[in-house]
C-alpha positions in Angstrom: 172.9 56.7 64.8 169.7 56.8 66.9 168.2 59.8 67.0 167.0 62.0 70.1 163.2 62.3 70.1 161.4 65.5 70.8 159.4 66.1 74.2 156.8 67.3 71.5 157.3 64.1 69.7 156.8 61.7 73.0 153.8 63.8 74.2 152.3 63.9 70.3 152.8 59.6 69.8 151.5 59.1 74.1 148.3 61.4 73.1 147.4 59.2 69.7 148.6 56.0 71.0 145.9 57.2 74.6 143.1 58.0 72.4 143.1 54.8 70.1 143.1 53.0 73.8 140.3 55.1 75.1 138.2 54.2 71.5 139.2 50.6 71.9 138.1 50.8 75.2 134.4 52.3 74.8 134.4 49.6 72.0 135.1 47.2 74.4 132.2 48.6 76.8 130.0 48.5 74.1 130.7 44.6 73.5 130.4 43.6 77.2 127.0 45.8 77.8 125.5 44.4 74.4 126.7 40.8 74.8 127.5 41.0 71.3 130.1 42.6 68.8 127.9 42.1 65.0 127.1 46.0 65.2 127.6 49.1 62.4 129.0 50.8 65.5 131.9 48.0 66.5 133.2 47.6 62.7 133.4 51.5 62.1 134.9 52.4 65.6 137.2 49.0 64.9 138.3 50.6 61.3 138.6 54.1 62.8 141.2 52.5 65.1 143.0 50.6 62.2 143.6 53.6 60.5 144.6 55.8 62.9 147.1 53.4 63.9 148.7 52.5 60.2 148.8 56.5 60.4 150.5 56.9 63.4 153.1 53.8 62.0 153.6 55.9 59.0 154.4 58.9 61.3 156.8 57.4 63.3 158.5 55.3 60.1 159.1 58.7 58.7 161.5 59.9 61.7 
């Protein structure tokens, strides 16, 4: 039985799935204007987005 998802739900997974895109995105920025990606900055923002993602999977598993 497939269950009906919230609007709260929908709006909650868009937001987290939109933020990881705008980090991957200033990650990306960072790459091109560097001309480079061996940086502190790229492997934590990198493993910020990893995590917040395996949370966000965990999150929706769970429904």
């Amino acid at each position: 039985m497939l269950l009906r998802k919230s609007s709260l739900h929908v709006d909650f997974i868009s937001s987290y799935i939109r933020s990881q895109v705008e980090k991957l995105s200033v990650i990306l920025k960072y790459v091109e204007d560097n001309n480079g990606y061996e940086d502190a900055f790229i492997e934590e923002n990198l493993r910020s987005v990893e995590q917040n993602t395996r949370q966000l999977r965990k999150f929706y598993l769970q429904k």
